[in-house]
N, C-alpha and C positions, 0 to 999 in steps of 0.2 A: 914383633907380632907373635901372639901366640897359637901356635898350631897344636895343640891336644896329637891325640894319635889316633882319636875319633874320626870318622870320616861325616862331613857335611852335606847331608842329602841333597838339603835344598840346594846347594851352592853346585853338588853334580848334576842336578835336572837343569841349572842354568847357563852350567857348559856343554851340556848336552843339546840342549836349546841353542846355543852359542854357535855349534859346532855345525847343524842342520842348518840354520840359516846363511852362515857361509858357505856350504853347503852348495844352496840353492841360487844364490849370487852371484856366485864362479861358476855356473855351468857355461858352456862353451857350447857353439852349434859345430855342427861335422865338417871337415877339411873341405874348402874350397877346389875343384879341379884348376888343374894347372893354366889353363886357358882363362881363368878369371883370378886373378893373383894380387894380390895385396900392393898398392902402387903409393903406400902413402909415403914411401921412401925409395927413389929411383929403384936400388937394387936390391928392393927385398928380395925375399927366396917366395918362390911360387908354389911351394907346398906347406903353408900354414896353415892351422884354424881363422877362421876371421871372425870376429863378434858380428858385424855389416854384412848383413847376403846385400853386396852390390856388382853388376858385371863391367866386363869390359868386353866389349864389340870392335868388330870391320879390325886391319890386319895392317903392318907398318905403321907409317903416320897418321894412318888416317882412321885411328882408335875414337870409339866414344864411349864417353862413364856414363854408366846408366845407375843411378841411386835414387834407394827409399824415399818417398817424401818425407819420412820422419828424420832423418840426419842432416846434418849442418856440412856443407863443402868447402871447402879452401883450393881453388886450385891457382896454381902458380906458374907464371913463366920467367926463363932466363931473360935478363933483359929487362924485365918490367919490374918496378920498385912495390909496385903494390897488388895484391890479386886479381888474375880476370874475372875471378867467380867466388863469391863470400857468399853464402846464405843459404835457406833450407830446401832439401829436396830438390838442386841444381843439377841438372846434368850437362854434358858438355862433352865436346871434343878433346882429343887427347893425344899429345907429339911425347913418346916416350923418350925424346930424345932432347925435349927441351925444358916439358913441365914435370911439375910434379904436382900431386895432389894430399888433401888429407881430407876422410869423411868419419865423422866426427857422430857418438848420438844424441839429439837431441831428445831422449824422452828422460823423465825424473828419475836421476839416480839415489837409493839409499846406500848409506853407510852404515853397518851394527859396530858401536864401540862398545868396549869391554875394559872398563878402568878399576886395578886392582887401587883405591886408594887408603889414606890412613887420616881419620877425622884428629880433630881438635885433644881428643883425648889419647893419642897415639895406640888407636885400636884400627885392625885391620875391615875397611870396607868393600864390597863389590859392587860396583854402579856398573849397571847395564843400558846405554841406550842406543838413540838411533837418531840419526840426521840423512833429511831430503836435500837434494840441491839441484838447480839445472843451471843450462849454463845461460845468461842474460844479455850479454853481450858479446857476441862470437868473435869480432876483430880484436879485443883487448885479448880475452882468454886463449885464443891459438900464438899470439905474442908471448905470453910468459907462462903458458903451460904445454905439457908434453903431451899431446896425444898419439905421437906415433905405433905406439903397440898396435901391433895388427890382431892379436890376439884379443887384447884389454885394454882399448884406447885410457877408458875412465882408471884404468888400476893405479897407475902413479902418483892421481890427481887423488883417489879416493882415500891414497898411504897418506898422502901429506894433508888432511883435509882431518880423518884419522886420528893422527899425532896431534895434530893443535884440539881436534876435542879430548883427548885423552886427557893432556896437561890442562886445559881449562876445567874439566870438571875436575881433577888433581888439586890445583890449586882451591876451589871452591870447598869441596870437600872439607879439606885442611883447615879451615874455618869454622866448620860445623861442628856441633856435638853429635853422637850416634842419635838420640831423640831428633834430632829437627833434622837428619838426614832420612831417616824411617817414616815421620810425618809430613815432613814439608820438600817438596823437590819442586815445587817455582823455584826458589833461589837459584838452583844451579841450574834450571832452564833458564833463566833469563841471564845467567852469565855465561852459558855457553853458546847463547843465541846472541850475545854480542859479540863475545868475543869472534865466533863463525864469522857471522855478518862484516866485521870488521876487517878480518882478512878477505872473505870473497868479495864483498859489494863495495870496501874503500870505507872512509872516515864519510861522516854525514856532516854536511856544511848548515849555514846558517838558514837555508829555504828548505831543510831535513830532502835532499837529492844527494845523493852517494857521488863520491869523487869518483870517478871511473879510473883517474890515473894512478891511483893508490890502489885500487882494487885488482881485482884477477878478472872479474868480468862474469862470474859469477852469481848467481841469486838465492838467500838458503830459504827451502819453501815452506820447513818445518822443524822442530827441535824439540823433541821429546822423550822421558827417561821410564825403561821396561820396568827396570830393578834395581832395588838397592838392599845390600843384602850382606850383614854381620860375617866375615869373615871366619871368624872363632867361635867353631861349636859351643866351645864352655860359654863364652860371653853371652853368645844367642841364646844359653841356654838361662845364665843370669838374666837377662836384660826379660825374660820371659818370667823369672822366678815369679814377684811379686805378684804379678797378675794373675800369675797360676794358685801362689798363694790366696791371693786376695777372693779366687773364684772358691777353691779348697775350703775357704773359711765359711763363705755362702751356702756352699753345697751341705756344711758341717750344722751350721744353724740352724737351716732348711729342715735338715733331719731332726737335730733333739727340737726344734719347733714341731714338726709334723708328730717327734715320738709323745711330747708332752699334751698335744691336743688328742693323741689314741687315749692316754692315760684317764684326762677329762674325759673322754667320750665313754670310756667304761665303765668309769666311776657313775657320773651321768645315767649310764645305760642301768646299772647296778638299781641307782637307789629311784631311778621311775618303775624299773620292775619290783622292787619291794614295794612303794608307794601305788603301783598298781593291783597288786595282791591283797592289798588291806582295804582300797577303793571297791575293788569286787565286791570283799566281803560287805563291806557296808551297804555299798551297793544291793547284794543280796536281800539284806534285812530290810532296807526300804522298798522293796519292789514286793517284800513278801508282804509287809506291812500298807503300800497303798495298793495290791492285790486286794486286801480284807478288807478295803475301804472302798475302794472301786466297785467291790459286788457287794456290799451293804448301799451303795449309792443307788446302785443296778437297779436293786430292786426296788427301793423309793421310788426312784424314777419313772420305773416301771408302772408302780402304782395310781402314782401321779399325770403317768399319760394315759393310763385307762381311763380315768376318771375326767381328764380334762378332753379325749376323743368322746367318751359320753354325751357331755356337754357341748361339745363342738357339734356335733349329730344333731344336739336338739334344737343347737340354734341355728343349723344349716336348713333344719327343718321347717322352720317358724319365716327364716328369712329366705327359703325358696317361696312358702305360704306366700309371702308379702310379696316378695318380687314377682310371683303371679299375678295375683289381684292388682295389682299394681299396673301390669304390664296389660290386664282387661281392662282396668278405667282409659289407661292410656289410650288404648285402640279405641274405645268409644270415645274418649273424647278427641283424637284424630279424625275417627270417621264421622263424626258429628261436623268436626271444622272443615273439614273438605265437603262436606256438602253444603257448609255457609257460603263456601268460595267457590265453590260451585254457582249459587243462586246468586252470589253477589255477583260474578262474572257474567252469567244470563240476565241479570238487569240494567249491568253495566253496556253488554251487547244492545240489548230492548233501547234503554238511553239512545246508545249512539247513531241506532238507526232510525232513531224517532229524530234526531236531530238532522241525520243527514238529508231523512224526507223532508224536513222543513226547509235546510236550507236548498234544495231542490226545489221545491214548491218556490222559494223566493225566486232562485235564478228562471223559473220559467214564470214566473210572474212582470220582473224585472223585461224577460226578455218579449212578453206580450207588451208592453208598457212600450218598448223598444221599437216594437213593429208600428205599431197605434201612431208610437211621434214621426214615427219617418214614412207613417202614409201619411196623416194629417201635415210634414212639412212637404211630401210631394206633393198632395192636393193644396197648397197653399201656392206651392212654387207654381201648379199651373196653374192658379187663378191670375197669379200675381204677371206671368206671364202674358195670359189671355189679355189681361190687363192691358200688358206694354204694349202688347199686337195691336190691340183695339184702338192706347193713346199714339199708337206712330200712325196708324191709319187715320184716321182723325185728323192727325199733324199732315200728312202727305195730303190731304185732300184738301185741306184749308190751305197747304202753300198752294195747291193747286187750284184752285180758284182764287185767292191771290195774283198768279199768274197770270190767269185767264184774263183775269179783271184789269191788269194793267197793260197785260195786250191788246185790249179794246180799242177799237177807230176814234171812238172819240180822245180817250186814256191817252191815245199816241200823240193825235192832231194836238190836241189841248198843250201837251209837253213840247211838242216841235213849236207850236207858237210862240211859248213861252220862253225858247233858248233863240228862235229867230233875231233878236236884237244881238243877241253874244255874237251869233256864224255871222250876222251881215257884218259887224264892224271887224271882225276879224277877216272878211274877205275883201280879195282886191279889187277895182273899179272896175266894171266886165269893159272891153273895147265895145264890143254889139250884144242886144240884147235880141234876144230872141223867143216868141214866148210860142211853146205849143201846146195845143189843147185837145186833148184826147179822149173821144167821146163814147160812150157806150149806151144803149137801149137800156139795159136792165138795171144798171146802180148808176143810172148817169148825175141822178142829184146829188148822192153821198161822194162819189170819187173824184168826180172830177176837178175840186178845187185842190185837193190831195194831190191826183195823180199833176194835176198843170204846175204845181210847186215844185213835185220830185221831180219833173221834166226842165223846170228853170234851174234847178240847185245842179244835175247833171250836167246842161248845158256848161254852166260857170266853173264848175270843176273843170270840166275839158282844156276848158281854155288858160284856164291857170297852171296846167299842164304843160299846154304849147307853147306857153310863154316861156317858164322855167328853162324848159328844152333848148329853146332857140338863145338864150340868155348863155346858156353851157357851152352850146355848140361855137355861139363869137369866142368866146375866153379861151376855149382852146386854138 
């Protein structure tokens, strides 16, 4: 490996880096008083530092562990093949005379490796990285690892943990060329993250589930690399050459490009200001030249508008004339035609009221006609009425002596004679006859044969009567 006699900046800010972070890893909290004393080994000594602020309470047997929730406990009895108490933040009673315990951290631990390696091209390299781990299964890991340090339970696990990344990225390295170590570091992340894996978590089976019985009981959470970092000043200093070069040659073009466009640009600059000086002069000459043409125009022009404002005047004059008179016929013959529309309107008026008296005159005409037919049909209706009055009276008086007439004595006699033969045969044989005769002074000629009949026909009746009766009264 070659070491110049140059000193490596870089490679000091990253032991110096190196050296602060362990540092800050190995701090330690203050000595435990003697009353709370480190028990993860019957007989430690009771004036150590402890990584764990956890106590111990009550006095002879009859101790209890009181610990963080954040730590893992292992506590043990003589006697018993397997622990009374595995798991996180347990507390528990405590026989200093039969168990023993261990409290363990459960929070993520880092490890910073620092691998001095040597690539493919047997030039020295410095890989800087870092590995997380915690611990995954606490009943395998407290079987085949050490944590009894009361000071640094993690420190033994963290040396051997350490040494297998060192030689893994060792061996990785050794593979590489210095380019694909300075550009690409997956590679030895992913082969330090197995090889880790494979020691802490066990071989992976066919369902990808870690063998626990091969493993430590471990879980790695992360694996990641700070630095990598050329060894050999000189080399670092080659392996930079060409780029330096390559930028040097840029910077170098850059320039005679930038000096060779000043060069055009003066030149440039040179021959517009000579092309500008000769432009002036000509310039001049033509300005003086349509100067002398401009005021010989001037004044034509001049001439030319007096003489056409002249003109302009006379015809403004002749066509205001007109636009006058013009503007007189107009008004009179305006005020002519509104006085036609005027009188056409006043005859149109005259018209329409002439018409509306007509049709006025009809409607009262119409409505005299009106009155005339509905007195002439009221005076008809009461003729026509008087009429009916006179033929119903007329009619009642003739039924009425009609009546009269057939109420008559003789009217009656004559008709009773005449049905006589119907009532005798329809009446029954009298038993006795009886005749009475009832006599009067003053109508004794006309009634009496009347009254002597209606006196025989009542008799007969009676007895037809009494017969009926008596006929009823047997049957019942």
């Amino acid at each position: 490996m070659d070491r110049p006699p140059g000193k490596n900046a870089y490679l000091q800010q990253v032991l110096q880096e190196k050296a602060e972070v362990d540092r800050q890893l190995s701090r330690r909290v203050p000595a435990a008083p003697a009353s709370q004393s480190n028990v993860g080994v019957l007989a430690s000594p009771v004036n150590l530092s402890r990584a764990i602020d956890y106590r111990i309470t009550g006095f002879g047997i009859w101790k209890s562990v009181i610990v963080p929730p954040n730590v893992y406990t292992v506590h043990t009895r003589r006697g018993h093949r397997e622990p009374l108490h595995l798991g996180k933040g347990i507390s528990f009673r405590f026989n200093p005379f039969t168990d023993a315990f261990l409290v363990i951290p459960a929070a993520v631990q880092t490890i910073l490796i620092n691998a001095n390696c040597i690539c493919i091209e047997r030039q020295g390299v410095f890989v800087q990285a870092y590995v997380q781990w915690i611990i995954d299964d606490l009943q395998t890991a407290y079987w085949k690892l050490d944590f009894s340090d009361a000071e640094d339970p993690m420190g033994l696990v963290n040396v051997q943990l350490r040494e297998q990344a060192e030689a893994a990225i060792k061996d990785k390295v050794a593979t590489l060329s210095i380019d694909e170590v300075l550009s690409d570091k997956q590679p030895i992340i992913e082969e330090l993250t197995h090889r880790l894996q494979a020691v802490a978590e066990g071989s992976r089976n066919e369902g990808d589930r870690a063998d626990l019985s091969e493993g430590l009981g471990l879980k790695i959470v992360t694996v990641q690399i700070k630095e990598a970092v050329v060894s050999s000043t000189q080399l670092w200093e080659n392996l930079q050459a060409p780029f330096r070069a390559e930028r040097a040659k840029l910077a170098r073009l850059a320039q005679l490009e930038t000096d060779r466009e000043i060069n055009d640009r003066e030149l440039a600059n040179r021959l517009s200001d000579e092309r500008g000086k000769i432009n002036v002069a000509s310039d001049i000459e033509q300005l003086k030249a349509q100067q002398a043409r401009l005021s010989y125009d001037r004044d034509q022009t001049e001439k030319l508008r007096r003489s056409q404002l002249e003109q302009d005047a006379e015809r403004q004059v002749l066509a205001e004339q007109n636009r006058t008179a013009l503007a007189r016929n107009q008004a009179r013959l305006e005020l002519a035609l509104q006085e036609l529309e005027l009188e056409k309107q006043r005859i149109t008026a005259e018209i329409d009221r002439v018409q509306q008296q007509i049709q006025l005159d009809a409607v009262q005409a119409e409505k005299i006609r009106a009155e005339v037919s509905a007195e002439l049909e009221v005076s008809e209706l009461k003729n026509l009425a008087e009429v009916a009055r006179s033929d119903r009276q007329l009619d009642l008086d003739r039924q009425q002596r009609e009546i009269e007439n057939e109420l008559s004595e003789s009217n009656i006699q004559a008709r009773l004679i005449s049905q006589l033969p119907e009532i005798a045969k329809n009446l029954p044989a009298p038993a006795e006859q009886r005749t009475t005769i009832i006599t009067s002074d003053d109508r004794e000629g006309t009634l009496n044969p009347l009254l002597g009949f209606l006196a025989g026909l009542s008799n007969l009746t009676q007895d037809i009567f009494k017969g009926k009766n008596t006929d009823s009264d047997s049957q019942s």
